[in-house]
Every structure is written in C-alpha cells, then in structure tokens.
N, C-alpha and C positions, 0 to 999 in steps of 0.2 A: 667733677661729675657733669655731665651731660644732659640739659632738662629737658625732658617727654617732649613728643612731640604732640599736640594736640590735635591732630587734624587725623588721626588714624582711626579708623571705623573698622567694626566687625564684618564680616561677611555674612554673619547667622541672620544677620537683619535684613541681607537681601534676599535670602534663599528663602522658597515656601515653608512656610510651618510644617507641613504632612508631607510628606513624600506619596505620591497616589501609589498603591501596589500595584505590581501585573499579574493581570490576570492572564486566567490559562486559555481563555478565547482570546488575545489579544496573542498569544505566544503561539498556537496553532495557525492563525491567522497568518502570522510571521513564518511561518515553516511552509503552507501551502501556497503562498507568493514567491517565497526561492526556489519551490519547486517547478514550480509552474507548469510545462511541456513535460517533464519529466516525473510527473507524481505515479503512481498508479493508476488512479484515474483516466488520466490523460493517457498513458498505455492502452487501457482498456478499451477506451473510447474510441480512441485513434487509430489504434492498430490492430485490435482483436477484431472489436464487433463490427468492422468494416469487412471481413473476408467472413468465406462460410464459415461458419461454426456448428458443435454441436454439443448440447447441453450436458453439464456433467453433476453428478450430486454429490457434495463431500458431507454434508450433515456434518461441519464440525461442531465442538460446545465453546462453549464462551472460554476465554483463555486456554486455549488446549497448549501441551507442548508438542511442538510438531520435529519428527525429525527422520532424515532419510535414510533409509537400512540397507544396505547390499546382504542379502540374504544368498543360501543357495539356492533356489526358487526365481530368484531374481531381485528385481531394484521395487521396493518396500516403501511404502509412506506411512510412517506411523502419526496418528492423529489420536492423540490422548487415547485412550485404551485402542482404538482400532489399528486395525493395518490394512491399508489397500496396496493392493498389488499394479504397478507403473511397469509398464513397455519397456519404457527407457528411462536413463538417467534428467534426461532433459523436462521429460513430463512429470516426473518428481519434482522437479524443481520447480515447476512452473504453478502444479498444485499448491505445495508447500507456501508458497506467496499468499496462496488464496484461503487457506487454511489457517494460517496467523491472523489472518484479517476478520476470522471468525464466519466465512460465508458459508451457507447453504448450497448455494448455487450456483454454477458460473459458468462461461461460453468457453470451450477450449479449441483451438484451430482445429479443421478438420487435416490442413495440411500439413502433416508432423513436420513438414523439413522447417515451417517456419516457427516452431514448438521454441525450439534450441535457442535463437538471436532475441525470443520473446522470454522467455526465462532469464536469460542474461539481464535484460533493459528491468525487468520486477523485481527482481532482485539486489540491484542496482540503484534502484529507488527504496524499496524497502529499508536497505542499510545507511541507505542517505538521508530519509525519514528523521530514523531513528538517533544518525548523527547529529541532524540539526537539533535535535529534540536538546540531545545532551549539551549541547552546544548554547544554546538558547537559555538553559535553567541554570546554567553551571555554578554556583554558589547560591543556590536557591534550595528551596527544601525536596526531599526526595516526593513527597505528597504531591507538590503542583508538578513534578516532572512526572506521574503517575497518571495524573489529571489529562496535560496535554498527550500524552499518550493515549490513552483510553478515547481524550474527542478526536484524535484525527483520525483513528480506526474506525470510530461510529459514523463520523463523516462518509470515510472511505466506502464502509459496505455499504453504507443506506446509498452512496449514489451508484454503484455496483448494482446494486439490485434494482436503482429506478433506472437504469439502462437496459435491464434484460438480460437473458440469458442464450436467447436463441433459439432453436427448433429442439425438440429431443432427438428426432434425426435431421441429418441432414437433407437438405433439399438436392434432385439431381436430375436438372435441368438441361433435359439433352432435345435438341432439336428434332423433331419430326421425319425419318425418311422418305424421303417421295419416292416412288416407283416410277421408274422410266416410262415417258409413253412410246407406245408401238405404233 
C-alpha cells in the first residue's frame, strides 16, 4: 500500500465562501453593450428621428399581445383588444416593434420607401434582444429572466420617449417662388 500523500490541499479553501448572485441590472447591462449600434434605441435615434417624421399614436397597454393580421380589408395590427388598420405589410411591422415595447407614441418615416429596411433592422434587434436575454440567464430562474426583460423594455421606452416623437404633421418646407422681374 501506498502512503498519502500529505501536501494535497482542497480547493474549497481557496474559493470565496459566497458566490455574489447576478443581478438582473448587471445582466441587462450585458445585453445593451452587445448590442450596442444595433439596439433599438440606437435605430431610433440614428435612423428615424434624423429624417422627417410624423407622429403616430398606438396607446398600446402594458404587456399587450401584438400580432399581425392579413385580413380582407387589408394588413391589420392587432394590439391586445384593438386593431389598426396598416397601408402595408412593412408598416405593420415597423408598429409592431413599437407596440411590444409598450409605447404610446412614436415618430414613424414620413418616407414609406424607407418604412421596409427600417422594420427589418427593429426587428432584428428585437429578436436579438430577446436572444441574448435567454442566452445570458440560461440555467438561471425563469423570474430573473422576467426581470431582465421587463428592465430593458422600461429602459427602451423611457429613452424613446425622452427622444421625442416629432411633429403631428409633417413639416413641408418648400422654398419661396420668386417672380421674374420685368
């Protein structure tokens, strides 16, 4: 037989007593630094309320389910009981983003062509969000992934909203004709 060896140590003695928990501001924190350029936010800021816009009101309620209808009537946004009626598919979609987020209020292009590549990018971040979310908690409890969710949407719309919404109509700023002199 073989005698111990004596010089073998635990590990438990080096590691901290308490493991500190994470919290769910330290996990949203984490989510809006990956996202960076690409948040909503950052959409919003950058690419919306830089061109005309014109004010649009969804009154959604807090948690709505939001979801988009091809009716015969046409292309439908349902917002927890309501339903608004969308031009297009694209403007459906672009709402919809802004509807999950729970806003009141929001600037929408006055220039539909650029409606479509801007719904794309909100959307896109949205699901990326909501990836990292799960990503981030994954063996953790369903509650702090609740948590983080609920603050980066509270986030989201309080700075939505301290950015503004824009004109209720658009502004249409056309230049002065001069009459020829004789």
């Amino acid at each position: 037989m073989k005698p111990e060896p004596n010089n073998v140590q635990s590990i438990g003695d080096q590691l901290p007593r308490r493991v500190r928990p994470v919290k769910a501001e330290d996990i949203a924190a984490e989510v809006t630094q990956q996202l960076a350029d690409q948040s909503i936010l950052a959409i919003y800021r950058d690419k919306i309320r830089t061109q005309r816009t014109r004010q649009y009101e969804l009154r959604a309620p807090k948690n709505p389910e939001v979801e988009v209808l091809h009716t015969l009537l046409g292309i439908e946004l349902k917002v927890g009981n309501r339903r608004l009626l969308c031009p297009d598919l694209a403007t459906a979609r672009y709402l919809s983003v802004f509807a999950r987020l729970g806003c009141d209020l929001i600037a929408v292009p006055y220039d539909i062509t650029q409606i479509s590549w801007i719904a794309d990018e909100l959307e896109s971040s949205w699901h990326r969000m909501m990836l990292l979310i799960d990503h981030l908690t994954a063996g953790r409890s369903n509650r702090l992934r609740a948590m983080v969710r609920r603050r980066l949407i509270a986030e989201t719309k309080a700075s939505i909203e301290s950015l503004g919404y824009g004109s209720r109509f658009p502004e249409f700023n056309q230049p002065v004709r001069r009459r020829p002199k004789r």
